[in-house]
C-alpha positions in Angstrom: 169.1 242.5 114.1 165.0 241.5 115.3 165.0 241.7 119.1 161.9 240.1 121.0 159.9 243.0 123.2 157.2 240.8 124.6 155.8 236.9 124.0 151.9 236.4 125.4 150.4 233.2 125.1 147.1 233.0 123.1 145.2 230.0 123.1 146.9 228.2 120.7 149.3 230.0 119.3 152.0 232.8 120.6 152.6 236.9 119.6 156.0 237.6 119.9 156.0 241.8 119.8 159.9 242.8 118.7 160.9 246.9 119.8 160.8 247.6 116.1 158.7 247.2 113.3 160.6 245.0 110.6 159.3 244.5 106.9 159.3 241.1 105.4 159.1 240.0 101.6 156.1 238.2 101.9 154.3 240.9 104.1 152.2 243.8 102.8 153.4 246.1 105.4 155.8 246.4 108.3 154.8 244.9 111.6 155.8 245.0 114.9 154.8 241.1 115.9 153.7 237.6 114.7 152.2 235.4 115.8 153.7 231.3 115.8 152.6 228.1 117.2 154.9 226.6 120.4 156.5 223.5 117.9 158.7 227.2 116.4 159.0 228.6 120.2 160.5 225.3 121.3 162.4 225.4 118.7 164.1 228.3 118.1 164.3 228.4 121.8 162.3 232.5 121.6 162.3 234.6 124.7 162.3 237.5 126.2 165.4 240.2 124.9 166.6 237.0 122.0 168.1 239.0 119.6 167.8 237.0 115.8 169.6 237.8 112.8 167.6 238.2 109.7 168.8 234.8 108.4 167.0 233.4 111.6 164.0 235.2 111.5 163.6 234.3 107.5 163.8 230.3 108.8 162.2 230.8 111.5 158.9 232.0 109.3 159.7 229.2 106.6 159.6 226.9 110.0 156.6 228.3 111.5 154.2 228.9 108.7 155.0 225.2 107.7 154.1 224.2 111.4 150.9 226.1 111.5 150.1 224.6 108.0 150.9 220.7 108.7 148.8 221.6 112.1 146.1 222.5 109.8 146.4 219.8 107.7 146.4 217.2 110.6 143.3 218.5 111.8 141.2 218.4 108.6 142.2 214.3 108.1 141.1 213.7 112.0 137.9 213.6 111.1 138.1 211.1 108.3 140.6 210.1 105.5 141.2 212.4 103.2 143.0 212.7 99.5 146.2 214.7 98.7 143.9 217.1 96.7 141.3 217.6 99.2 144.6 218.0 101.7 145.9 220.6 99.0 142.2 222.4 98.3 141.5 222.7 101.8 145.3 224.4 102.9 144.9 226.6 99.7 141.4 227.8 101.2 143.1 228.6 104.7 145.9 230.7 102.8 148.8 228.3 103.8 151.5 229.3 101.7 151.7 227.0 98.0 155.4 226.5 98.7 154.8 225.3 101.9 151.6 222.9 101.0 153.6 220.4 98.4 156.0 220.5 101.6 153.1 219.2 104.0 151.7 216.6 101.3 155.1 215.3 100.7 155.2 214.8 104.7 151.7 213.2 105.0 152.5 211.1 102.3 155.8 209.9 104.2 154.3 209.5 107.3 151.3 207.7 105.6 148.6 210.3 106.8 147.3 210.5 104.0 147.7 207.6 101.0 145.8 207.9 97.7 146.0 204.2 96.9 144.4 203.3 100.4 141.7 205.5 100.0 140.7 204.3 96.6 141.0 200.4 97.8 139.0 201.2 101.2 136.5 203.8 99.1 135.5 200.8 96.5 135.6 198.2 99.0 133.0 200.1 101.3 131.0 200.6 97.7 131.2 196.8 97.7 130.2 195.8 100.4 127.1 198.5 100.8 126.4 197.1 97.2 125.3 200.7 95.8 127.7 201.2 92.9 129.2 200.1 89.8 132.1 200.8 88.6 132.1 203.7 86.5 130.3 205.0 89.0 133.0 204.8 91.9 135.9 206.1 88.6 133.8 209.6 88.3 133.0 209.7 92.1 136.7 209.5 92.8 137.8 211.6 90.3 135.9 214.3 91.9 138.1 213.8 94.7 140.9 215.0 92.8 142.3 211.3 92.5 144.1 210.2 88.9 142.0 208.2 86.7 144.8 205.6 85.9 145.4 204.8 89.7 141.3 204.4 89.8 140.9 202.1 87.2 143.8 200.1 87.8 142.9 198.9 91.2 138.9 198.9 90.0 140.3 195.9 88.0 142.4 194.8 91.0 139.9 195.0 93.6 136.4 195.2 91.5 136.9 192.1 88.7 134.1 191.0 86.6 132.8 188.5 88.8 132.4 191.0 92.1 130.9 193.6 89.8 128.1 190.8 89.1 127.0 189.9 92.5 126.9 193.8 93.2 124.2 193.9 90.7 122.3 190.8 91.3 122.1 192.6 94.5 120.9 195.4 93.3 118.7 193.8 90.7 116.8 192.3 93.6 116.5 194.8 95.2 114.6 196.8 92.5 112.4 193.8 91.5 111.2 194.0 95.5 110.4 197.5 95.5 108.8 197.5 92.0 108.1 194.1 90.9 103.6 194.6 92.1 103.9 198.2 89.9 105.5 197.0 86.6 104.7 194.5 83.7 107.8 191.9 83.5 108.9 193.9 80.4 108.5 197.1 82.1 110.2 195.6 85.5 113.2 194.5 83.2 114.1 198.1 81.8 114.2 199.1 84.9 116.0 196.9 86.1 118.5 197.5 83.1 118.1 201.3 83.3 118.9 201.4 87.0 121.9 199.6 86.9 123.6 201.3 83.9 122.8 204.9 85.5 124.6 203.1 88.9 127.9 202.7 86.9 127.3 198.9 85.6 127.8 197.8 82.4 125.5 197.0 80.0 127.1 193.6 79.4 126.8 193.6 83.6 123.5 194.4 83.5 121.8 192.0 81.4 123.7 189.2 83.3 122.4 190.2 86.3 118.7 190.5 84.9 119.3 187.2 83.0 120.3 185.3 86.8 117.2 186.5 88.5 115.3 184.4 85.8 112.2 186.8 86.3 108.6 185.3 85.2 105.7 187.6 84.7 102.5 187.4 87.1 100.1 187.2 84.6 96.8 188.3 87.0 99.3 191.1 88.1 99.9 192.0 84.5 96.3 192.0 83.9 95.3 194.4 86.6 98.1 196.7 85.9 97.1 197.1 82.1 93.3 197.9 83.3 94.8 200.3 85.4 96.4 201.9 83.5 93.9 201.6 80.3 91.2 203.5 82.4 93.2 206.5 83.2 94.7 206.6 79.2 91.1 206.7 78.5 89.8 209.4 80.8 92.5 211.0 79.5 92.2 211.3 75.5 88.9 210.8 75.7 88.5 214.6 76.0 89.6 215.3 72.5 89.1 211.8 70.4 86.9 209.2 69.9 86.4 206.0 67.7 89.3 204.8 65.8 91.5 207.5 66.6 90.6 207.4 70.7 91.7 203.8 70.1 94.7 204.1 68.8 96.1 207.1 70.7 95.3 204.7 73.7 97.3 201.9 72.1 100.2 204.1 71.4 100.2 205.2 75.0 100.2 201.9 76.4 102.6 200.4 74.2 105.5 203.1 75.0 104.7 202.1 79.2 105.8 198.7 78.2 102.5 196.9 77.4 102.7 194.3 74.2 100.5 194.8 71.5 98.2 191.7 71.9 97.7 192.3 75.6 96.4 196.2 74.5 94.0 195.3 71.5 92.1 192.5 74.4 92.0 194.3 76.6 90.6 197.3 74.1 88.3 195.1 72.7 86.6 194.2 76.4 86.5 197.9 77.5 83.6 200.0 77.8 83.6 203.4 76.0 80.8 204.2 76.3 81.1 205.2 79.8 83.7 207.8 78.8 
């Protein structure tokens, strides 16, 4: 028999002190308290000189380290939702007993504290409307979170359909040709374009339908300057270790792989000076 000495309020929780040390499977050595939140005091209805039999004080453990666990767990989702696995990693981390997790996730779940589905509907609908993402993307994003990938992509097709995934990257697509559109040729301006969308989960079928609805022209004077720009530092450049022909054609090679076409190079080759190098 486990008779209760002594229970002291802490500031959240409760040591109960017994007149004897007792030894429990789960413990490393014998102890003479524990310590258990007031949901287990209520309860088990623990006071002063309550004698418990050792079938009592076994569920009254099982009770209390399940209380102090779904406490846990309701105070990690307060602050925003949260997944079953992040639920699971984060009760792991704080040594909640593994027994006793699946029993707290299986009671979230009920209660709908935590619901995987609604996360992954609200997490792409927020990608959606923020217009940041495609959908690959959002699939590896979430699986990080733990979440399956067959859950993911099924309501990805549900809630992110060919059509939304398209506006998303118009969207983006402008967005890029503003910040970018006075520093790039047209072909230039359209691989990145391209190349920022795939790496943002989109696509490449996506991707060229966006770049194909912004019907993008090229600014021909803007084209022009860039080119010079960019032909006068190539220049300064090699011109430290060829010259003639080969100068020329280093130079042509350099500008071609930034995105500049061939005719626009050999003009513009043809007009510059040199001699001044």
């Amino acid at each position: 028999m486990i008779k209760i000495k002594k229970i002291k309020k802490l500031k959240k929780l409760y040591k109960i002190t017994f007149f004897e040390p007792l030894a429990y499977k789960d413990w490393d050595e014998a102890r003479d308290n524990i310590y258990v939140c007031e949901d287990t005091l209520v309860k088990f209805m623990l006071t002063r000189e309550k004698v418990l039999t050792e079938m009592e004080f076994e569920h009254l453990l099982s009770f209390d380290y399940f209380a102090q666990g779904k406490a846990l767990a309701l105070y990690f989702i307060s602050f925003k939702p949260r997944t079953s696995s992040e639920v699971k990693k984060y009760l792991l981390e704080h040594h909640v007993q593994s027994s006793q997790v699946e029993a707290i996730i299986d009671y979230l779940r009920k209660n709908n504290l935590i619901n995987d589905q609604a996360y992954i509907e609200s997490y792409i609908r927020g990608k959606i409307r923020a217009a940041n993402a495609g959908p690959y993307q959002i699939l590896q994003k979430l699986r990080m979170k733990g979440l399956e990938s067959q859950l993911i992509e099924q309501l990805l097709a549900q809630v992110f359909d060919e059509e939304r995934q398209i506006d998303v990257a118009v969207k983006l697509a402008e967005k890029i040709v503003r910040q970018k559109a006075n520093r790039l040729t047209l072909q230039q301006l359209k691989q990145k374009v391209t190349q920022s969308l795939t790496t943002k989960g989109f696509s490449y079928n996506i991707s060229a339908i966006a770049l194909e609805t912004l019907e993008l022209e090229a600014d021909e004077e803007n084209e022009l300057e860039l080119l010079y720009d960019e032909l006068e530092k190539t220049a300064r450049k090699y011109s430290r270790r060829y010259e003639g022909y080969e100068l020329k054609q280093r130079i042509t090679q350099a500008l071609a792989r930034k995105g500049f076409d061939f005719g626009s190079i050999s003009s513009a080759i043809r007009d510059y000076d040199f001699e001044e190098e």
